[in-house]
C-alpha positions, -999 to +999 in steps of 0.1 A: +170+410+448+202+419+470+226+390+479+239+386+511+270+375+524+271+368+561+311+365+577+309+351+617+331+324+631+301+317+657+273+295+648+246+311+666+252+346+652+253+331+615+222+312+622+202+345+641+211+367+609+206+343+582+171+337+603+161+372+606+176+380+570+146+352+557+117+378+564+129+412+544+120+406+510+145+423+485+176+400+501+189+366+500+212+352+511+238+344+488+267+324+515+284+328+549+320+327+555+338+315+591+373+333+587+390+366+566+403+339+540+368+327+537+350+360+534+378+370+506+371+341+486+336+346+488+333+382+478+355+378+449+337+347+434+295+360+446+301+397+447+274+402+468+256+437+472+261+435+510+281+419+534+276+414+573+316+416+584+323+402+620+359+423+632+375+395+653+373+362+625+402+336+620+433+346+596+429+381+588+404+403+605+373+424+587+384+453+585+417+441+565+392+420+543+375+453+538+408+471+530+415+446+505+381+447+486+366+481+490+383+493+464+376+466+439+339+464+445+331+504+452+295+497+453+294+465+481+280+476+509+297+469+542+276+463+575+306+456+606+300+439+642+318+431+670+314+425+707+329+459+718+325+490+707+356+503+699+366+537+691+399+527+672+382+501+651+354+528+643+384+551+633+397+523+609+364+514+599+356+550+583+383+554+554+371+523+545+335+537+534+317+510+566+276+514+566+271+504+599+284+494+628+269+472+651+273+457+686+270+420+696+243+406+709+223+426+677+187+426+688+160+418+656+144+451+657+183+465+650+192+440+629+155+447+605+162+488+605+203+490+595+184+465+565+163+489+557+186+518+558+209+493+536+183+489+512+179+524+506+214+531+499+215+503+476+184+515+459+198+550+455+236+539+439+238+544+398+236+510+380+259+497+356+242+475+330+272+473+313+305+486+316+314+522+296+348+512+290+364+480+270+388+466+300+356+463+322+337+447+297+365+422+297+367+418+331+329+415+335+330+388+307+361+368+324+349+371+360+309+362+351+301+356+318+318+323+311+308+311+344+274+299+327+261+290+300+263+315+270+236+317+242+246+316+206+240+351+205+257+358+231+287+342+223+292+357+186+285+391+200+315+387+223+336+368+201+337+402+177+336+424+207+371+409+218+382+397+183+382+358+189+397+339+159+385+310+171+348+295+180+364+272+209+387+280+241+400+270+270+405+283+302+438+280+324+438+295+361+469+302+380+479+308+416+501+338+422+518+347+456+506+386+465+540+396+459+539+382+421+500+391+407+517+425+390+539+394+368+502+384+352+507+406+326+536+399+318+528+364+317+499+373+291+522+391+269+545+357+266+513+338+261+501+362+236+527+355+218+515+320+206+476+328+210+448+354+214+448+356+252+421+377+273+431+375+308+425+395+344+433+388+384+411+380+413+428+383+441+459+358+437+443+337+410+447+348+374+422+337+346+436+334+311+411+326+284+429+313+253+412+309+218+415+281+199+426+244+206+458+242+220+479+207+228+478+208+267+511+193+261+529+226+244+508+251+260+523+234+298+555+236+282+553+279+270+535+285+303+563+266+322+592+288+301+573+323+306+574+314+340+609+306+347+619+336+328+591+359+348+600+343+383+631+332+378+637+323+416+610+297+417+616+266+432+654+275+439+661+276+476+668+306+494+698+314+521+678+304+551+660+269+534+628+281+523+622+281+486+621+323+475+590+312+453+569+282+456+561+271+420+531+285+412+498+261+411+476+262+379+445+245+362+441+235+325+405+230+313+400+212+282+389+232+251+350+238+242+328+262+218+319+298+237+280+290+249+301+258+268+333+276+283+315+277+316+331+233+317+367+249+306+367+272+338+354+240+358+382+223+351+406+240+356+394+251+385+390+215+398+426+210+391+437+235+409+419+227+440+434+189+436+467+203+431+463+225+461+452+196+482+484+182+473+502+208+480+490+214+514+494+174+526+525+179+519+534+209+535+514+199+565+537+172+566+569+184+567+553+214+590+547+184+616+579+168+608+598+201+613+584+208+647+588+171+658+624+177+655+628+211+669+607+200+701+615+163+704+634+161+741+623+192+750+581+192+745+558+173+766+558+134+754+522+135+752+522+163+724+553+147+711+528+114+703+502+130+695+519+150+668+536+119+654+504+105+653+489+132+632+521+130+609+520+094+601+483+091+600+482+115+571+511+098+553+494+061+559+459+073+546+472+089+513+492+065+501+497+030+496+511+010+521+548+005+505+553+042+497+538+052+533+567+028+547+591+046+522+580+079+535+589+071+568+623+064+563+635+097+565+618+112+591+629+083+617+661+089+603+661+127+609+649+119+639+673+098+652+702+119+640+684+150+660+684+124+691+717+105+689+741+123+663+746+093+648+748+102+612+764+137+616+743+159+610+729+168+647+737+202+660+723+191+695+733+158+696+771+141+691+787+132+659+791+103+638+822+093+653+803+084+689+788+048+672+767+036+648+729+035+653+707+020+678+685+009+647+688+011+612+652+024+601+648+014+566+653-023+570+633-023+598+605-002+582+605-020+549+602-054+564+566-048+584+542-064+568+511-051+575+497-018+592+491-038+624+527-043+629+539-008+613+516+007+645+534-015+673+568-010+656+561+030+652+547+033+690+580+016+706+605+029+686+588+067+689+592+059+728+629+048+726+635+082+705+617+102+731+639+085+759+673+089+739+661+130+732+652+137+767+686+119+782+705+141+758+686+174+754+672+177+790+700+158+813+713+167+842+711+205+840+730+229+867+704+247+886+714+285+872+705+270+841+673+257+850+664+293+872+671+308+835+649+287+816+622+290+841+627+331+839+626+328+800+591+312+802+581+330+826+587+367+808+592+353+769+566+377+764+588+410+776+619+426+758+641+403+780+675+405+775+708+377+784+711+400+812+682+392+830+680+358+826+714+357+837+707+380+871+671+361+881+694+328+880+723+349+902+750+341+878+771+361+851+761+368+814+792+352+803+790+318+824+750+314+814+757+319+777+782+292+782+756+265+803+734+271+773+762+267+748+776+233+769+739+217+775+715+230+750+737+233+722+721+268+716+726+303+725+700+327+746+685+339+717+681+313+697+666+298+724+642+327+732+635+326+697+623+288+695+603+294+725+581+324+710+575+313+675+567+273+695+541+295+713+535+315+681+519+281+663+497+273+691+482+312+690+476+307+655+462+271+653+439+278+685+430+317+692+412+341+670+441+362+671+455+381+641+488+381+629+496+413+646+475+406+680+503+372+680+531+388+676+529+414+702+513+384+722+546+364+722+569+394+725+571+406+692+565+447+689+574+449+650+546+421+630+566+425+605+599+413+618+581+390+636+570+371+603+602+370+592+612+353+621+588+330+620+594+322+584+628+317+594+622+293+618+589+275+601+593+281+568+563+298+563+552+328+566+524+336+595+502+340+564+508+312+546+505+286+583+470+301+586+462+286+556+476+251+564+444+230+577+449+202+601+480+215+622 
């Protein structure tokens, strides 16, 4: 039996192939996936015999999933569609080792004969019972054998195949940025020190099986050392902000005999996804708090309410009331400063010296008493923020300055230069960089640069677009400057935001 893995972002194509996939005996279908991340995930955790890749899916596109797997999994068969036939995407497709390629809408009697021609080839490729070599035996025994339940048998076999001391283990998974996996080993080689370690890397995730019992409490503390000496940049902040490595995420499972290793890998796979969730509320939240302040004044008020909405809904429903008050605190006092100046720290706005503020937001937060009152209290002070931002940021501006900006939005998309915004608002380079400097408290570029990556996060939240497709679609000709920029400006890379549900 062949399992199937079926990638689409539209419903009625997953339903037609999982449909007309029902009737050939030989497959099953073993999942579907709605986006590149998805499909990625998928293939590395099912390994499925053949795959059905749509080209134009959320996050990364097929064909870069393909790039990234093909040569992990050289038997996987790859089946492609897409609703134009392309010649450049057949080009990339090729080196890549694609069956098929197939255009949207895929009629049944199609759809049943690339099948069959799939079935053949799979028929026809050399099986591997078992591995020749011992590294794939190991990787074939992390990756599926202590998935599931091992017989006695089994277990003592691979216990002197490996050279276990020990008749119990436990698993620990960790989360390594793309740019860190090659540290695995020597993060194995520091662990190896204290214990018989097997270990190998999926993707970004490594699995290190450990023999023996080890106190949770000592083994945290040697994998926290091996990784400050390994990374030794994580956590500390970079020149522009942004951390130069997040501190990487990992799961502990507790420790159990061989046939039962299958509930160590549970575990700590279940404590990695809660420490992920984590992770991600709280990047979503200071994502949302970030662009409330950099378009606050300047943004529709509608979108402006809407995201503060979002923000303080998520902090309200995952914590307790208190703390949820607490957590507010700053971000109506970065807000205010961004609006008024009034605690220094405002670029755009005045200084501390122009009076104290209107409103003094932890005593007011802290003394609502109930979520009722937090709401009426949030709503009207939000509006009085929105008023003080829009007086300041988008007064009274001269018109050559308003021709400008209207230019800027109009061609953001071009390689527009000071100089033209400067001669489509009939004025001189020199006397517009100084109406932007006077009553934006910016400079051209900066300015230009705000406006693309703003338009930037609402290609990514709301197209299909890939990385690449957005950053020629906002003006950007180099991708990879372009997420550099937008790391710059987000603190995240366009990666990374793709990832980050709920924005």
């Amino acid at each position: 039996m062949y399992r199937v893995l079926i990638v689409d972002d539209e419903e009625p194509v997953l339903e037609s192939y999982a449909f007309m996939l029902e009737s050939e005996r030989g497959f099953a279908l073993a999942g579907i996936a709605r986006s590149g991340y998805e499909a990625l995930d998928a293939i590395y955790k099912m390994e499925p015999d053949l795959v059905f890749m749509d080209i134009n899916i959320p996050g990364i596109d097929g064909l870069e999933v393909i790039a990234e797997v093909h040569r992990k999994f050289a038997g996987m068969v790859f089946i492609l569609s897409t609703a134009y036939e392309r010649f450049d995407l057949a080009q990339r497709a090729i080196p890549l080792g694609v069956f098929a390629y197939l255009v949207k809408p895929v009629s049944k009697k199609t759809f049943l004969s690339t099948l069959d021609k799939a079935r053949e080839h799979l028929d026809a490729r050399p099986r591997k019972d078992e591995a020749p070599d011992g590294e794939d035996l190991q990787q074939r025994f992390l990756r599926k054998t202590i998935w599931q339940e091992i017989s006695e048998e089994d277990w003592e076999r691979h216990r002197e195949r490996f050279d276990l001391p020990s008749d119990k283990g436990c698993v620990c998974l960790l989360e390594l940025g793309k740019d860190e996996v090659v540290q695995a080993d020597r993060l194995a080689e520091k662990l190896a020190y204290h214990y018989r370690c097997l270990h190998d890397t999926i993707l970004d995730r490594s699995l290190f099986l450990i023999s023996g019992v080890p106190s949770r409490e000592i083994l945290e503390r040697q994998l926290t050392a091996a990784l400050r000496e390994i990374l030794p940049s994580s956590g500390r902040v970079g020149e522009e902000g942004v951390a130069a490595h997040a501190a990487p995420l990992y799961g502990i499972g507790g420790s159990y005999r061989g046939p039962e290793l299958y509930r160590s890998c549970n575990e700590a796979l279940g404590e990695l996804g809660n420490k992920r969730s984590r992770t991600e509320v709280q990047l979503r939240e200071r994502l949302r708090l970030v662009q409330l302040r950099r378009k606050i004044g300047i943004a529709d008020s509608g979108e402006m309410k809407k995201l503060f909405a979002l923000l303080w809904g998520d902090i309200f429903a995952g914590n307790d009331f208190t703390l949820a008050k607490a957590k507010m605190i700053p971000v109506f006092m970065f807000l205010l400063d961004d609006c008024t100046g009034c605690y220094g720290g405002s670029t755009g706005g005045t200084t501390a010296a122009d009076g104290p503020p209107p409103f003094v937001p932890a005593e007011d937060i802290m003394a609502l008493k109930t979520v009722a009152e937090w709401e009426a209290w949030a709503a009207d002070t939000f509006d009085k923020l929105l008023l003080l931002a829009t007086l300041r940021r988008s007064g009274n501006f001269p018109l050559p300055l308003v021709k400008a900006m209207e230019y800027i939005h109009g061609h953001y998309t071009e390689g527009i230069q000071l100089g033209d915004a400067a001669e489509a608002a009939q004025v001189s380079s020199a006397y517009l960089s100084r109406l932007f400097s006077e009553h934006l408290k910016t400079n051209f570029i900066d300015y230009l640069t705000e406006l693309r990556i703003e338009r930037a996060e609402k290609l990514i939240r709301e197209s299909r677009m890939n990385i690449k497709e957005v950053a020629y679609a906002v003006g950007y000709q180099d991708p990879n400057y372009f997420s550099k920029i937008f790391r710059k400006i987000t603190g995240l890379l366009p990666t990374q935001y793709v990832n980050v549900r709920g924005l």
